[in-house]
C-alpha positions as CSV (number, residue, x, y, z in Angstrom):
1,X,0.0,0.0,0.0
2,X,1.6,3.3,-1.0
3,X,0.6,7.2,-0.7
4,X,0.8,10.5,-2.5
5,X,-0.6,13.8,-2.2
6,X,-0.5,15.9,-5.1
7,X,0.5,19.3,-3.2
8,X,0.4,22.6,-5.2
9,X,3.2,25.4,-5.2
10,X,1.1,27.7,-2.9
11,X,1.3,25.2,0.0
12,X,4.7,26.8,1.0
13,X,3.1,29.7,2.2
14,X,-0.8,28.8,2.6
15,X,-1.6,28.2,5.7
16,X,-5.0,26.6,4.6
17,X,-5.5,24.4,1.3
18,X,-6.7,21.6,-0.4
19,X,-5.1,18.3,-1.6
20,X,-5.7,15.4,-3.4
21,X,-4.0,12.3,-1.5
22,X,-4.3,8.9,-3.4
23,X,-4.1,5.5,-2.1
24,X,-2.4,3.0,-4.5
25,X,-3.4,-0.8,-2.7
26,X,-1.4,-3.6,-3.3
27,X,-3.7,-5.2,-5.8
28,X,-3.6,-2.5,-7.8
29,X,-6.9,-0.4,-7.0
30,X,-6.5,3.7,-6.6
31,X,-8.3,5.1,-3.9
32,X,-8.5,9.2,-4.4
33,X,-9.3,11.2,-1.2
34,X,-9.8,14.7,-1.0
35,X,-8.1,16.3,2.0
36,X,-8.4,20.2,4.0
37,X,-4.8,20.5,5.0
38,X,-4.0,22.7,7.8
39,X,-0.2,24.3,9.1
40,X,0.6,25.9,12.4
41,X,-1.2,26.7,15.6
42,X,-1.2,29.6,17.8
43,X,1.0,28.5,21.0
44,X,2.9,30.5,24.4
45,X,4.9,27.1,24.6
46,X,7.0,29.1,26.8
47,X,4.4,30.1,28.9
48,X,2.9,26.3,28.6
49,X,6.3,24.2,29.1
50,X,8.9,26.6,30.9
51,X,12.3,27.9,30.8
52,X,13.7,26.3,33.8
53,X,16.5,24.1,32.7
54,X,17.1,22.3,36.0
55,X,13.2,21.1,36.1
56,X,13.5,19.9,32.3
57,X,17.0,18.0,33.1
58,X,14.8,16.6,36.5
59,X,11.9,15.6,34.4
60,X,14.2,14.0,32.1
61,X,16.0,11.9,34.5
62,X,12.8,10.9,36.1
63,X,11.8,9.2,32.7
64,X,14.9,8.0,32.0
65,X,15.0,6.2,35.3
66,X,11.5,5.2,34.7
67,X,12.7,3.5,31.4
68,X,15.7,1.1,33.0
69,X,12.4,0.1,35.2
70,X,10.3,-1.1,32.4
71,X,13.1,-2.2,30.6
72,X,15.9,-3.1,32.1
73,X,17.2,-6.3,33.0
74,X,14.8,-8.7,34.4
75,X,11.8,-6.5,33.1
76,X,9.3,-8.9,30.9
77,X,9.3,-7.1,27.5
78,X,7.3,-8.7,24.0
79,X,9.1,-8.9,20.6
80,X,7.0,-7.2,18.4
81,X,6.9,-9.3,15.3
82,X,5.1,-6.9,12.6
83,X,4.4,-3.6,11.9
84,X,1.7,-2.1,13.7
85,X,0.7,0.2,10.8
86,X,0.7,-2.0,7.7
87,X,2.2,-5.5,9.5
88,X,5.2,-5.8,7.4
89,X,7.2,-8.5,9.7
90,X,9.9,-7.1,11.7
91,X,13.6,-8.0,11.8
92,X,16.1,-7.5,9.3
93,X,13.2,-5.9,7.6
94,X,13.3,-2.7,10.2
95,X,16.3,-0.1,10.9
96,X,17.4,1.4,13.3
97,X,15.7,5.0,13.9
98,X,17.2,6.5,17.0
99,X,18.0,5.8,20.6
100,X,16.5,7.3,23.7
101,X,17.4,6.3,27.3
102,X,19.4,3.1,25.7
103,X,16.1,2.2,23.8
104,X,16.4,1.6,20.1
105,X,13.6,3.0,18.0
106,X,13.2,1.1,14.3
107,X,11.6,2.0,11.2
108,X,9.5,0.2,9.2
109,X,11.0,0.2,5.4
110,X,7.7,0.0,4.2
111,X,5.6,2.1,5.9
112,X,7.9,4.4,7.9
113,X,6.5,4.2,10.8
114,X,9.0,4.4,13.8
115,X,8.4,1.8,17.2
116,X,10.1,0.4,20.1
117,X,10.4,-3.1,18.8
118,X,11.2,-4.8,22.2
119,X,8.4,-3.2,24.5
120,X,7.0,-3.4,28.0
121,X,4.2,-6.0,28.2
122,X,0.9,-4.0,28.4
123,X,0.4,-4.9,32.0
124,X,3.5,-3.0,33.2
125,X,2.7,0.0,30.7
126,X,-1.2,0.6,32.4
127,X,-0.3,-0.4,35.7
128,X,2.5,2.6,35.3
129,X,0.1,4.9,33.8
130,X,-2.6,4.1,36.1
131,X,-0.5,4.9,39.5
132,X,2.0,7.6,38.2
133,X,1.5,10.9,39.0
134,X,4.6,12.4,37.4
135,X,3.7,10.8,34.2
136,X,0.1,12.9,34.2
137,X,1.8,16.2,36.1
138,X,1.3,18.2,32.5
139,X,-2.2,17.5,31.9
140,X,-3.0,18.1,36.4
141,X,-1.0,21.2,36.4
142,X,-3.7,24.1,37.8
143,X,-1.7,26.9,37.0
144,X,-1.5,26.3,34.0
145,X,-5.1,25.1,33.3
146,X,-6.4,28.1,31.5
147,X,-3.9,28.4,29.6
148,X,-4.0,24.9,28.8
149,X,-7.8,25.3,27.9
150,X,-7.6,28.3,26.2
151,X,-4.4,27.5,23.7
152,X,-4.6,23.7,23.3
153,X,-8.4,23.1,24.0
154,X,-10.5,25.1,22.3
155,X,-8.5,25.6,19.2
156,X,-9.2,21.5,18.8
157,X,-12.7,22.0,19.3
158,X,-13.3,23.9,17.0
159,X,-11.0,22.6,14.6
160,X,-13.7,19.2,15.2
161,X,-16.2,21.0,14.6
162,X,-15.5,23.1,12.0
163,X,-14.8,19.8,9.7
164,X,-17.4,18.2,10.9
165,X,-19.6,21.1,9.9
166,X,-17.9,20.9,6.5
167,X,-18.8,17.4,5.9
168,X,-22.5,18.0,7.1
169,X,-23.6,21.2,5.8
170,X,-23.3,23.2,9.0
171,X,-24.6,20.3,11.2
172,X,-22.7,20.5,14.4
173,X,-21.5,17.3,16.3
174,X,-23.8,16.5,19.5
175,X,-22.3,13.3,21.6
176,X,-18.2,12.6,22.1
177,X,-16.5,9.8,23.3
178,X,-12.7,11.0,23.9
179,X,-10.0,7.8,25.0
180,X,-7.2,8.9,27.1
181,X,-8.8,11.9,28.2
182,X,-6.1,12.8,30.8
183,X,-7.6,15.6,32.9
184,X,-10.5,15.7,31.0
185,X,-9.6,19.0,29.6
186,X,-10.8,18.3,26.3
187,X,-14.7,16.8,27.5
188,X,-15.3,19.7,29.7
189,X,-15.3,22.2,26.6
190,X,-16.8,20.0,24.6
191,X,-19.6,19.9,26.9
192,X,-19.6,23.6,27.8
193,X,-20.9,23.5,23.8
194,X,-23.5,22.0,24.5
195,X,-22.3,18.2,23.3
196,X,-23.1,14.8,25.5
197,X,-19.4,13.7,26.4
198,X,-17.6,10.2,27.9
199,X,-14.6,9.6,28.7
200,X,-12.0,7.3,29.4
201,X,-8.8,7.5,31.3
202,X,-6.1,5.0,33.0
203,X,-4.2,7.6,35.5
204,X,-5.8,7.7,38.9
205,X,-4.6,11.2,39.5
206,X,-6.2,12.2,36.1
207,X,-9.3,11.0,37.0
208,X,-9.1,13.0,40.0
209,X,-8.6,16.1,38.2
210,X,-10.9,15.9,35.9
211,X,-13.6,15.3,38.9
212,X,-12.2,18.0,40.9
213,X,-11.9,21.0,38.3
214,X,-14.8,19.8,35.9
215,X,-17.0,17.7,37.8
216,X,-16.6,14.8,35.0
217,X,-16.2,11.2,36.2
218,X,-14.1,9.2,34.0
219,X,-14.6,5.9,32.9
220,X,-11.3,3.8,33.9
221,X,-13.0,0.4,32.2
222,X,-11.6,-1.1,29.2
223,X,-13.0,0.9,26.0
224,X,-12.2,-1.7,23.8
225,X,-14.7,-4.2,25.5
226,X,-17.3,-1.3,26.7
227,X,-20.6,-1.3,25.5
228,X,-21.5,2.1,24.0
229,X,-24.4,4.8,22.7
230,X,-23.4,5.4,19.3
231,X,-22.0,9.2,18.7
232,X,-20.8,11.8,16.5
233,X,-17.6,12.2,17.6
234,X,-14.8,9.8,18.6
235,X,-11.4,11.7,19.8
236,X,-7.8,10.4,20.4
237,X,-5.5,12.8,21.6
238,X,-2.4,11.3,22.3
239,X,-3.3,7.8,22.5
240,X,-2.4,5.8,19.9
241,X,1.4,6.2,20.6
242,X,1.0,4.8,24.2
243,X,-0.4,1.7,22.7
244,X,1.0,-1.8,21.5
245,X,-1.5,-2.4,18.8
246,X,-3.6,0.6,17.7
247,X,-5.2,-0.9,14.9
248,X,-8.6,-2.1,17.5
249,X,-8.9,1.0,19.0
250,X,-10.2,2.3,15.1
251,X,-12.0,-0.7,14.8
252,X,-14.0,-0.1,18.1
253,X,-14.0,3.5,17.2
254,X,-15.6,2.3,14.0
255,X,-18.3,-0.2,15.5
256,X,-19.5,3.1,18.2
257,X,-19.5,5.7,15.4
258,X,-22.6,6.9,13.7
259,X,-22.6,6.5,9.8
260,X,-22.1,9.8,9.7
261,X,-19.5,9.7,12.2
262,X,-16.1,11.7,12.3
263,X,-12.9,9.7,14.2
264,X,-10.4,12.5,15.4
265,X,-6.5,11.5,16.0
266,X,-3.4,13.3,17.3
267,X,-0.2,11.2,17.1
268,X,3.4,12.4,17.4
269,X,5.0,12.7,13.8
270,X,8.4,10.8,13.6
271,X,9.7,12.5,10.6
272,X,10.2,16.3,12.5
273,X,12.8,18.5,13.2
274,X,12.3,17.3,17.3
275,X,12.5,13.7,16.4
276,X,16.2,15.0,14.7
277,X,17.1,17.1,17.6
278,X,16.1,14.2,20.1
279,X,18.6,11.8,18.4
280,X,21.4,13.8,18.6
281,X,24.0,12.5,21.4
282,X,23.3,13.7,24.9
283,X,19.9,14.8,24.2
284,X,17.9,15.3,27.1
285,X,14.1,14.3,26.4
286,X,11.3,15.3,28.3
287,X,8.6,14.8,25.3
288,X,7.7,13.6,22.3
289,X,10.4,10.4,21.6
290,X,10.0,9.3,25.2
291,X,10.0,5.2,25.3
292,X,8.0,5.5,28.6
293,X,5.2,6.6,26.6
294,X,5.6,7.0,22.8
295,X,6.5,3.3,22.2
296,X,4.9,4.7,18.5
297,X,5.9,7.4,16.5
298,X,3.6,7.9,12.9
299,X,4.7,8.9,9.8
300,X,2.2,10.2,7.7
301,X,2.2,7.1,5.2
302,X,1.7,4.7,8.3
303,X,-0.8,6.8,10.0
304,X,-2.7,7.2,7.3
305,X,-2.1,3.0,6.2
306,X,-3.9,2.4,10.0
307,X,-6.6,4.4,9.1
308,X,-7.3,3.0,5.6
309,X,-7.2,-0.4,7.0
310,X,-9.5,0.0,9.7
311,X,-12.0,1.3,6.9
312,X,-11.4,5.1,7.6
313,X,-10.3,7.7,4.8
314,X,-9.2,11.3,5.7
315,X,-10.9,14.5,5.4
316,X,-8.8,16.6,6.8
317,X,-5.4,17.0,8.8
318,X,-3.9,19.8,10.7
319,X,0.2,19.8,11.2
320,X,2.1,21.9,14.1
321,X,4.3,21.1,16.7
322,X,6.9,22.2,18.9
323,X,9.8,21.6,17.5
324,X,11.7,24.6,17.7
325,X,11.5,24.9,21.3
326,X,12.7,21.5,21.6
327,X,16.0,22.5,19.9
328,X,16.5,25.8,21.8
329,X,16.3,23.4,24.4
330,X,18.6,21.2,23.3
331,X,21.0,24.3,23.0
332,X,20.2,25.8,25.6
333,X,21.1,22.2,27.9
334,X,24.6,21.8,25.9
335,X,26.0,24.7,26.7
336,X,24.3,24.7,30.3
337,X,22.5,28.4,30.1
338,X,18.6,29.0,30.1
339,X,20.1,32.4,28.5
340,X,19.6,30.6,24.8
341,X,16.1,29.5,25.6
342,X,15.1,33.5,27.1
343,X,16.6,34.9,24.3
344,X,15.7,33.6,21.6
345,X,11.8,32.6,22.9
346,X,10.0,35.6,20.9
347,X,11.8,33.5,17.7
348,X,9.7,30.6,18.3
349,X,6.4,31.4,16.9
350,X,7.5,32.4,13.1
351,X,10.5,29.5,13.2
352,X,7.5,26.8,14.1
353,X,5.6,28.2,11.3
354,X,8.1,28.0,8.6
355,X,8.8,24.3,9.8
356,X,5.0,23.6,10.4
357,X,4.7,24.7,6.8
358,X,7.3,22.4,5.5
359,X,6.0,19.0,7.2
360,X,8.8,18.9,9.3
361,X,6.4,19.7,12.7
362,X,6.4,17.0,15.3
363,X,2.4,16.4,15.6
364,X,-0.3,15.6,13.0
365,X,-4.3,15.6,14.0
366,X,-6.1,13.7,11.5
367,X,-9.8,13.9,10.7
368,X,-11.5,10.5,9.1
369,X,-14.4,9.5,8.2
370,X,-15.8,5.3,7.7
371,X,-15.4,4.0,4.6
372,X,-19.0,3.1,2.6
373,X,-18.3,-0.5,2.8
């Protein structure tokens, strides 16, 4: 299975346009999708993640200490023996991508996609996310909740909404079900809108959160064996990265959705100037390629393979990230002064839009629709 995108010229400086992206199957049919393409996002990432060197070197040891815990010797890890994108078998057939915290990262020749190959088995991965509190600290963080609501939040919202709209003549969506919900920043404007919302979420202190600032009450069951309503709106922020196989989670989504249904991913982007930054020697990672949590890392061809088998085609896709932070951060770390970071921080915002523009952003939100069978 291979994709293209036929892009034109004005993309380098249009934030907004349209695209023709083309599936080409292995038996030979085409599939032609056509796809609203978004670049950059408003974002105080400053303000939002810090310039306190000593608390991002502290948060990056705390991961990396977390990693020789789920991995280190005498830890029971799982061979994973295909692809979890398009299930080419893994091997000889993968290279190596980069390493974080002594954890190799491959590539899938086919698809792209970028994995941990030897992981954590899933128990050890939820019954970390369910107890750790450092792990959910970002999305728990009070101080920064408005800011949190009002620059991350919203802007997804109505980015949901607005293609939804688009596909239904101005009909807005009316019932969610977001997975992973963290502090269940995401449910409380959605309902605020006037939508019904669910929710699901591992992390106990998330939970807690989200029932202390929002008065939401989380479901902690299983959403892959939950029974449930169908709705307009199914939303992953964040998730599919965390997971061993993602592939079920779009088939559930899938079996809940309405026919006229929209699923909504976010899924860190492997090929992105933070990925590069991240590999370099001595990186110190706090985001983004952490093994803890992003045992998956998409590129746009393996994303968008997951999808397409599950029966899902896109509509639309927004790109941004944070990427030039991430390598003022990496500066600023080498050479042991916050001075780079303070400096240089009014830079950020037209640097990440010049990168978001050219694909090289570290995050991709995809909007898909089912597939008429």
């Amino acid at each position: 299975m291979k994709w293209f995108r036929t892009t034109p010229f004005s993309a380098d400086h249009e934030t907004q346009r349209q695209e023709k992206w083309q599936c080409q199957r292995e038996d030979g049919a085409v599939f032609d999708f056509d796809v609203n393409v978004r670049s950059g996002k408003s974002l105080d990432v400053v303000a939002l993640k810090g310039l306190d060197l000593a608390e991002l070197r502290g948060y990056a040891e705390f991961l990396q200490k977390t990693a020789r815990q789920l991995y280190g010797a005498g830890s029971p890890l799982r061979k994973i023996a295909h692809c979890p994108c398009c299930g080419a078998e893994t091997g000889h057939f993968n290279k190596k991508a980069l390493t974080v915290f002594g954890i190799d990262y491959f590539r899938c020749r086919q698809c792209g996609h970028v994995f941990v190959q030897e992981q954590p088995t899933l128990e050890a991965h939820q019954k970390l996310f369910s107890e750790s509190e450092s792990h959910s600290a970002t999305y728990v963080d009070k101080d920064a909740l408005e800011l949190r609501l009002r620059q991350v939040v919203v802007p997804k919202l109505e980015w949901c909404v607005e293609q939804f709209s688009n596909l239904h003549t101005g009909k807005r969506p009316s019932s969610l079900v977001d997975v992973g919900a963290g502090g269940g920043h995401f449910l409380s404007v959605a309902a605020r809108s006037g939508m019904s919302v669910e929710g699901f979420e591992l992390s106990k202190s998330s939970r807690a959160f989200a029932r202390q600032n929002f008065g939401l009450s989380l479901n902690d069951g299983d959403f892959l064996t939950t029974d449930l309503a169908p709705v307009d709106l199914v939303t992953f922020w964040g998730l599919l990265e965390y997971v061993s196989d993602p592939a079920p989670f779009l088939e559930k989504a899938r079996e809940i959705l309405h026919p006229d249904g929209m699923l909504v991913v976010e899924v860190p982007r492997a090929d992105a100037l933070g990925t590069a930054v991240q590999s370099l020697p001595d990186a110190v990672v706090g985001r983004h390629m952490d093994p803890t949590s992003h045992i998956q890392a998409f590129s746009d061809e393996s994303l968008m393979t997951l999808l397409f088998k599950a029966r899902f085609q896109p509509v639309a896709v927004w790109y941004f990230g944070m990427d030039v932070y991430e390598a003022l951060v990496q500066a600023a770390v080498r050479v042991n002064s916050a001075s780079i970071l303070e400096s240089m921080a009014e830079l950020i915002p037209k640097l990440q839009e010049s990168v978001d523009l050219g694909r090289q952003c570290d995050d991709i939100i995809v909007a898909a629709v089912p597939i008429e069978n």
